[in-house]
VMD Tcl script that builds the backbone (N, CA, C; Angstrom):
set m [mol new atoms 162]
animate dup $m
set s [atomselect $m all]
$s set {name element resname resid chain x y z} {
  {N N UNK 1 A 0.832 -1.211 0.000}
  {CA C UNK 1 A 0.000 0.000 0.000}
  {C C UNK 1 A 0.865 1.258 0.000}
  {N N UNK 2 A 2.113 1.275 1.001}
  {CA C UNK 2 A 2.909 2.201 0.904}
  {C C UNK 2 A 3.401 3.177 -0.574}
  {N N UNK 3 A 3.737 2.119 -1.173}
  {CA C UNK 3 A 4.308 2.099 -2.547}
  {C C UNK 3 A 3.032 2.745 -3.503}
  {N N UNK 4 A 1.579 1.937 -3.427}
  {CA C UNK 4 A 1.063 2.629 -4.179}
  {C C UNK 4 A 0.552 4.480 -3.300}
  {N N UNK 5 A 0.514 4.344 -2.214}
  {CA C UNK 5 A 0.239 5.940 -2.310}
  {C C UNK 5 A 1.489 6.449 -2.758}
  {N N UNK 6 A 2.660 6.090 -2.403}
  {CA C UNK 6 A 3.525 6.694 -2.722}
  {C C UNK 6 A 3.428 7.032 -4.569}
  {N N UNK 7 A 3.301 6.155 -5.519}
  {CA C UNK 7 A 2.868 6.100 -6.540}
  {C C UNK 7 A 2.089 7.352 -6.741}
  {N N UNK 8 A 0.882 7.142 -6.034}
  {CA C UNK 8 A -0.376 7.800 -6.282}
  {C C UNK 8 A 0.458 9.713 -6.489}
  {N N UNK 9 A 0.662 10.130 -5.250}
  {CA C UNK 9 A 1.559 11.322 -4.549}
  {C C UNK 9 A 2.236 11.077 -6.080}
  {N N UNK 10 A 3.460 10.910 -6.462}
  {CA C UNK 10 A 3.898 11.448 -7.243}
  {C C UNK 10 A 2.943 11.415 -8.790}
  {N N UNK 11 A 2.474 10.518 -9.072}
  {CA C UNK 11 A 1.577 10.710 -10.458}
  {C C UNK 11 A 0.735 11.654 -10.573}
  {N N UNK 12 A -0.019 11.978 -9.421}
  {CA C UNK 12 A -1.096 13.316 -9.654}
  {C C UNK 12 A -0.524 14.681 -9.666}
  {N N UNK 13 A 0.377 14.603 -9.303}
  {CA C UNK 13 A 1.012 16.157 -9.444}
  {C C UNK 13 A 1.683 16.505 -11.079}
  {N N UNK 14 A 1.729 15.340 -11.680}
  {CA C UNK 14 A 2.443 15.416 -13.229}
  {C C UNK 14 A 1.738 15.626 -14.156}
  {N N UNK 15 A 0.155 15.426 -14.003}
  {CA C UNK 15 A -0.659 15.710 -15.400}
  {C C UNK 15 A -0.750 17.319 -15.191}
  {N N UNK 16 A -0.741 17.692 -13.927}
  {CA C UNK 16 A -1.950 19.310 -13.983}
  {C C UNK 16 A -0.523 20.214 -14.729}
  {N N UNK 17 A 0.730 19.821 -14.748}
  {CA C UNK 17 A 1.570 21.213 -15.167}
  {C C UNK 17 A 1.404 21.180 -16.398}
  {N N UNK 18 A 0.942 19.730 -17.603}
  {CA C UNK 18 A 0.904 20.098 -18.472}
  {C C UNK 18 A -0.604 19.718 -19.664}
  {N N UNK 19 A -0.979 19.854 -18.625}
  {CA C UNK 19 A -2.621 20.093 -18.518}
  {C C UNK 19 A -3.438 21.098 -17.994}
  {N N UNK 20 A -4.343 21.737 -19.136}
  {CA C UNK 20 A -5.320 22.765 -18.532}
  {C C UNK 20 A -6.048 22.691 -17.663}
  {N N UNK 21 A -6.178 23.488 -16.759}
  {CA C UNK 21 A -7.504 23.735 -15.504}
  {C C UNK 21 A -8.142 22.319 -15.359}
  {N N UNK 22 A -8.898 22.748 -16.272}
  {CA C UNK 22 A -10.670 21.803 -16.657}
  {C C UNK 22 A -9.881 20.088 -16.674}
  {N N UNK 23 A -9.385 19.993 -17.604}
  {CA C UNK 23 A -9.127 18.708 -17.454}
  {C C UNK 23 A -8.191 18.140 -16.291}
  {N N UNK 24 A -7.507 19.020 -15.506}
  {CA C UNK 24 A -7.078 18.830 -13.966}
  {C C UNK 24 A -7.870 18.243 -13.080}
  {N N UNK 25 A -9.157 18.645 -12.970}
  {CA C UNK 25 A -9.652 18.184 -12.106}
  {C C UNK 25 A -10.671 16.768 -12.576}
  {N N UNK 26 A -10.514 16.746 -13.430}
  {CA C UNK 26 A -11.158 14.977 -13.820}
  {C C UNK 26 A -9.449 13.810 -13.701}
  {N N UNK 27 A -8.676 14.397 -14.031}
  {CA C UNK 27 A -7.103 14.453 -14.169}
  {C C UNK 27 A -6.661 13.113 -12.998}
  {N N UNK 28 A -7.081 13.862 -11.733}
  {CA C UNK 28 A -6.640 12.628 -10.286}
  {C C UNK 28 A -7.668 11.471 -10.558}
  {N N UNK 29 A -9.084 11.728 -11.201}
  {CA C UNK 29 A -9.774 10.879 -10.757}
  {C C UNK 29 A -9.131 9.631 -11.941}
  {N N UNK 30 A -8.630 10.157 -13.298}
  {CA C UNK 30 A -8.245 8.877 -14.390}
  {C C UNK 30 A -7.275 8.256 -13.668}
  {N N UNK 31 A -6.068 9.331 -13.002}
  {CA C UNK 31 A -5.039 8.618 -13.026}
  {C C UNK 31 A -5.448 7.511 -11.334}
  {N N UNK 32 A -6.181 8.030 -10.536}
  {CA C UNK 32 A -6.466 7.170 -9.478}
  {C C UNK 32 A -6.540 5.582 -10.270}
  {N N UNK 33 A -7.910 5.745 -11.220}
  {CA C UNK 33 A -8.267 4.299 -11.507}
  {C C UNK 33 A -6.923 3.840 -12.501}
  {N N UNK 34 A -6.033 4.742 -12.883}
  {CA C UNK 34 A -4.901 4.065 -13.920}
  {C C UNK 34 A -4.338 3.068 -13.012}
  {N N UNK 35 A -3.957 3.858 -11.969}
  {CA C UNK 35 A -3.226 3.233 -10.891}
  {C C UNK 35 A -3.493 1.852 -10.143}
  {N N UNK 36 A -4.833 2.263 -10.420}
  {CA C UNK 36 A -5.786 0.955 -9.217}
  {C C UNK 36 A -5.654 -0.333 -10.809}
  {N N UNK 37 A -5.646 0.049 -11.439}
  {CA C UNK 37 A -5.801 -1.369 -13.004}
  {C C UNK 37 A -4.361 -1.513 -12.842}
  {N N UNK 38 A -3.409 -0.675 -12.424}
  {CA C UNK 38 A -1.757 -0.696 -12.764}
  {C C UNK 38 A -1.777 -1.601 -11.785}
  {N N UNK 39 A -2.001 -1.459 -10.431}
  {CA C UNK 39 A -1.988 -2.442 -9.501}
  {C C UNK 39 A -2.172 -3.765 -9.572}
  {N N UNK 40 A -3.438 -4.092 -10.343}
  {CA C UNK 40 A -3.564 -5.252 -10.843}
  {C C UNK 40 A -3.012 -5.574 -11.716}
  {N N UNK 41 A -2.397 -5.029 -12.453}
  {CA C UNK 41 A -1.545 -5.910 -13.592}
  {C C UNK 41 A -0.480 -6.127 -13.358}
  {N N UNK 42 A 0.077 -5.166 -11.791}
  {CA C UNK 42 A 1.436 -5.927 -11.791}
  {C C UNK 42 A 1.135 -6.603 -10.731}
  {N N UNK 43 A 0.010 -6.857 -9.483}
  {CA C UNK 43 A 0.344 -8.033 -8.754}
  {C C UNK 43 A -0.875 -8.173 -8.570}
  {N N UNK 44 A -1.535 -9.152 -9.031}
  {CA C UNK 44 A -3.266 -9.534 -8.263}
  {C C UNK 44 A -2.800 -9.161 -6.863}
  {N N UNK 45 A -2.122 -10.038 -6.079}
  {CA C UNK 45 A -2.204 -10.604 -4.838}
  {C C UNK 45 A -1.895 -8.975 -4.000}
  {N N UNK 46 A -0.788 -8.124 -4.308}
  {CA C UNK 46 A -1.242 -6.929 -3.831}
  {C C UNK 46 A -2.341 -5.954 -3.670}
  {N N UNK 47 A -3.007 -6.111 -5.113}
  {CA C UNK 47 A -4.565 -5.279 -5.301}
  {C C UNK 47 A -4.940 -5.584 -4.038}
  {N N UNK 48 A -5.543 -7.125 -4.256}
  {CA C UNK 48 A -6.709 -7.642 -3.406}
  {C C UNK 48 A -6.001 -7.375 -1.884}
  {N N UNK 49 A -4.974 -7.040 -1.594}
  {CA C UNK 49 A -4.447 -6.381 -0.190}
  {C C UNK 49 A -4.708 -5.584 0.121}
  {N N UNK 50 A -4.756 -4.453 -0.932}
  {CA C UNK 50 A -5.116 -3.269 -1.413}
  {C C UNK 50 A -6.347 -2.677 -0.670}
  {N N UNK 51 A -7.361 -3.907 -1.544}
  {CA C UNK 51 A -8.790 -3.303 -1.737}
  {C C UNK 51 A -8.828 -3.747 -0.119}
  {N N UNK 52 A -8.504 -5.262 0.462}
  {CA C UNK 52 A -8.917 -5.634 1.986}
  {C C UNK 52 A -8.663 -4.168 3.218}
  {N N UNK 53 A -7.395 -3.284 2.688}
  {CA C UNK 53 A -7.154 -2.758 3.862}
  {C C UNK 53 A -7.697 -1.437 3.624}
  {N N UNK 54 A -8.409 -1.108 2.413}
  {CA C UNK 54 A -9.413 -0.101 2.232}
  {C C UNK 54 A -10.577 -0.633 2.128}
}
mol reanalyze $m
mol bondsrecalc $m
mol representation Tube
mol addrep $m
């Protein structure tokens, strides 16, 4: 879990500098779920850790 907030923290801060306003704020919500499918593709067994301790 560490790793993915840590993940999370640095990926959302990288779309808005080169991205307008408007699409900023839909912006965290893509890259949240990029992250959450990224999770699963690199480890089932982490996701489902994931999802248990949220």
């Amino acid at each position: 879990m560490l790793l993915g907030v840590s993940g999370a923290v640095v990926v959302a801060p990288t779309p808005p500098p080169g991205i307008p306003t408007p699409p900023a704020a839909a912006a965290p919500v893509s890259t949240t779920s990029s992250l959450f499918t990224s999770s699963t593709a690199a480890g089932g067994t982490s996701n489902s850790v994931a999802n248990a301790s949220s």
